[in-house]
C-alpha angles and dihedrals in degrees: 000000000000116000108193142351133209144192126195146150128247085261090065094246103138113228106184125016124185121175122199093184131060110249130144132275078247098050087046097059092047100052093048089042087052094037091045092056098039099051097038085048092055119093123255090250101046122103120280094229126082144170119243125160105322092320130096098227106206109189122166119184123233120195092301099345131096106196106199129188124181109218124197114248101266092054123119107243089210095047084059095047095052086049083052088048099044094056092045087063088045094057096048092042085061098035091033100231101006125223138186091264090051088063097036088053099034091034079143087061102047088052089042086055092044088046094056102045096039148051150170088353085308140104105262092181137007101184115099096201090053092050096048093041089058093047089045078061101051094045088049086054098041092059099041087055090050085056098048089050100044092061114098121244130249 
C-alpha cells in the first residue's frame, strides 16, 4: 500500500500532498521536508528507488515536477513507477500537456484525478478511458450547476 504522495518543483516548494496513513501535521511536515531534500540531492542517472525509514521511497521527474510516492516494504518499485506514471498520463490527458502552474491553478482537479484512480493507497481504476470519462461527468455537472445558479430567480 502506498503511504503517502507527493508532488513538488525542483525548488522544493510542494505542490500536491495526499496522504493514505494517519501521521501527524508534524510528521507531515517532516517526511515532505526529508523527501524533498533526498530526491532533489540525488543526480539526474541514478535509480528512482530509494530506502528511508522503513519505507521504499519511488519518485520520476516530469518537466519541473518530482512526483514521489513512499511504498511499505512488500510493494513492488516498478508497480509504483508505472501508478506515478498512469496518473501522469491522466493528468496530461486532462490539461493536455500538463505543467507546474496547471496543478498549482486547477490543485481541485489534480486531487479529483487522484481521487479517482486511487485509493486508500490502491489503484481504484486502471483504465484511462473510465477515469476521464468520470471526470468528463463531474466537469458536465459543474457547469450545469454554474448555470443554474447563475439565472436569476422569480
Amino acid at each position: 500500500m502506498m503511504r503517502f504522495l507527493l508532488l513538488f518543483s525542483r525548488q522544493g516548494k510542494v505542490r500536491l500532498q495526499k496522504w493514505y496513513a494517519p501521521i501527524t501535521e508534524r510528521e507531515k511536515k517532516k517526511v515532505m521536508r526529508d523527501m524533498t531534500m533526498l530526491v532533489l540531492a540525488r543526480k539526474p542517472r541514478t535509480s528512482n528507488f530509494l530506502s528511508w525509514r522503513d519505507l521504499k521511497i519511488v519518485y520520476k521527474r516530469y518537466a519541473s515536477l518530482y512526483f514521489c510516492c513512499g511504498l511499505e516494504d512488500q510493494d513492488n518499485e516498478l508497480l509504483a513507477l508505472e501508478v506515478l506514471h498512469r496518473y501522469v498520463e491522466l493528468l496530461d490527458k486532462y490539461f493536455g500537456n500538463v505543467c507546474e502552474l496547471d496543478i498549482i491553478f486547477n490543485f481541485e482537479k489534480a486531487y479529483f484525478i487522484l481521487d479517482e484512480f486511487m485509493m486508500g493507497g490502491e489503484i481504484l481504476e486502471t483504465s484511462k478511458s473510465s477515469v476521464a470519462r468520470a471526470i468528463e461527468a463531474s466537469d458536465m455537472l459543474q457547469e450545469t450547476m454554474e448555470e443554474y445558479m447563475s439565472k436569476p430567480a422569480f
